[in-house]
Backbone bond lengths (Angstrom), bond angles and torsions (degrees), N, CA, C in turn:
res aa  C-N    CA-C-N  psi(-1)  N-CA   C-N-CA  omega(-1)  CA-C   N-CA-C  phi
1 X - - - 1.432 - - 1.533 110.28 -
2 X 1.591 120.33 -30.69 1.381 108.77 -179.45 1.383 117.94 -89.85
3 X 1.305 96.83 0.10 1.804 107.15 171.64 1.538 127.96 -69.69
4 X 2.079 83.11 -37.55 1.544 91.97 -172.40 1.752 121.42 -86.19
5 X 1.473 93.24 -2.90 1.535 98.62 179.46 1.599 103.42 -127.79
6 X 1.424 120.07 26.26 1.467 130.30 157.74 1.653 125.09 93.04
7 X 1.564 109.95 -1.36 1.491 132.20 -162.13 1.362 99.88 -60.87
8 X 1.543 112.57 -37.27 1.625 125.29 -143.51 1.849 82.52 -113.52
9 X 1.126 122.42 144.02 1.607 125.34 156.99 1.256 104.03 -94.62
10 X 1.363 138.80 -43.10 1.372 130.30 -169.14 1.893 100.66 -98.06
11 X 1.881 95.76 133.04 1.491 114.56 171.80 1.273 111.23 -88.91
12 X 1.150 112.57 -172.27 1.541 125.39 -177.61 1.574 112.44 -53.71
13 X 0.935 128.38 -49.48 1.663 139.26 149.89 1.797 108.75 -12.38
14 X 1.118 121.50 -32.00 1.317 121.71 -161.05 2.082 101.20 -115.83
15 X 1.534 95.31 14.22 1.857 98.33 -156.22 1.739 74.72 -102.48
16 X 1.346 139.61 -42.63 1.098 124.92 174.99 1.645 143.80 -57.01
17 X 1.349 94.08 -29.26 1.639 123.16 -173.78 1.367 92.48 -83.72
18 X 0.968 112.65 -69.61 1.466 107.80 -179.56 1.170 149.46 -52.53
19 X 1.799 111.58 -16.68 1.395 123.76 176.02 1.740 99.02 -90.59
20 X 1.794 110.24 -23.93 1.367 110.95 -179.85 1.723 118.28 -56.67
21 X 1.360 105.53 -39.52 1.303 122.92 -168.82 1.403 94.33 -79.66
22 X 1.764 126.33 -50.40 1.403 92.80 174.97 1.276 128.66 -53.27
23 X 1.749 127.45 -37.45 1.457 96.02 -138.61 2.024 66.07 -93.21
24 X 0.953 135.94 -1.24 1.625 116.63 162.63 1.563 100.65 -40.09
25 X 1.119 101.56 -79.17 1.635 107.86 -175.07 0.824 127.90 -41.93
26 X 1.856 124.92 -26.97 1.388 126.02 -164.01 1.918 97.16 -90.87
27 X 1.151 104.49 -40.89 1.513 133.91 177.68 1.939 97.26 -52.80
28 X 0.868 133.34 -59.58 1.534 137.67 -177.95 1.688 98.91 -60.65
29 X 1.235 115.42 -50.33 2.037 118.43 -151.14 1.955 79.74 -81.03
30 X 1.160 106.97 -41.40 2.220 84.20 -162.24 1.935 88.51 -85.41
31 X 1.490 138.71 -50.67 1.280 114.41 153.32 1.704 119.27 -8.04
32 X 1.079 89.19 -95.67 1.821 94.56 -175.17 1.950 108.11 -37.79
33 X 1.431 115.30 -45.13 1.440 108.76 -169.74 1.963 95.80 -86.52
34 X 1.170 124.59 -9.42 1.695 113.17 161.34 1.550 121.83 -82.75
35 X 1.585 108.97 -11.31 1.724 116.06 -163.85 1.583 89.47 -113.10
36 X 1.184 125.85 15.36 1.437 117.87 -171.62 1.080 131.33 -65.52
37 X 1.433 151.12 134.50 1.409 135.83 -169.67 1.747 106.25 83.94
38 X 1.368 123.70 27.47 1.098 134.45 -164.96 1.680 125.74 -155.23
39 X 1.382 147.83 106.49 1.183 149.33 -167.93 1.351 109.27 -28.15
40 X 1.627 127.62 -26.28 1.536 121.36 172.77 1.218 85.58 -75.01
41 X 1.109 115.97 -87.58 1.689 128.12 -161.17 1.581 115.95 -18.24
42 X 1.035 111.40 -40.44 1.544 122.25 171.62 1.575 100.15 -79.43
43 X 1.062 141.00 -72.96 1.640 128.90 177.65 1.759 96.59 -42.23
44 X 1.022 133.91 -47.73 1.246 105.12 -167.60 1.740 122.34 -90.43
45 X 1.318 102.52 -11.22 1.751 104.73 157.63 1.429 118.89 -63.54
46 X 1.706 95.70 -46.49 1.654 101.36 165.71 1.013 112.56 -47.12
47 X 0.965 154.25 -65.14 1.600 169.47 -153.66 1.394 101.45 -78.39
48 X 1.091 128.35 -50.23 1.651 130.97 -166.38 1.909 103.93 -83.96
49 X 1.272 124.41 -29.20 1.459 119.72 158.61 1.387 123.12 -87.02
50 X 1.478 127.01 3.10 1.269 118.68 -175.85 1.684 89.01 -99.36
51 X 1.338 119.86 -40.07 1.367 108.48 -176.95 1.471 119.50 -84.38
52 X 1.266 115.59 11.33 1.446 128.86 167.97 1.666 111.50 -106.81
């Protein structure tokens, strides 16, 4: 609805990318907090606060 009367800048086009990148993101932060105490786990905290 805020698309169709201009509220929203991004259309449906942007509903895919964006849920991708979450569960990317969500997928990296519980990774890193299940590998914890561990040489991944540390590359991927590294990794998960530099891109935050």
């Amino acid at each position: 609805m805020g698309t169709l009367y201009g509220f929203v800048p991004l259309d449906r086009a942007w509903l895919t990318p964006g849920w991708g990148v979450f569960i990317a993101l969500l997928s990296l932060t519980w990774s890193a907090f299940v590998q914890r105490e561990t040489d991944l786990g540390f590359r991927l905290t590294k990794i998960d606060e530099t891109l935050r």
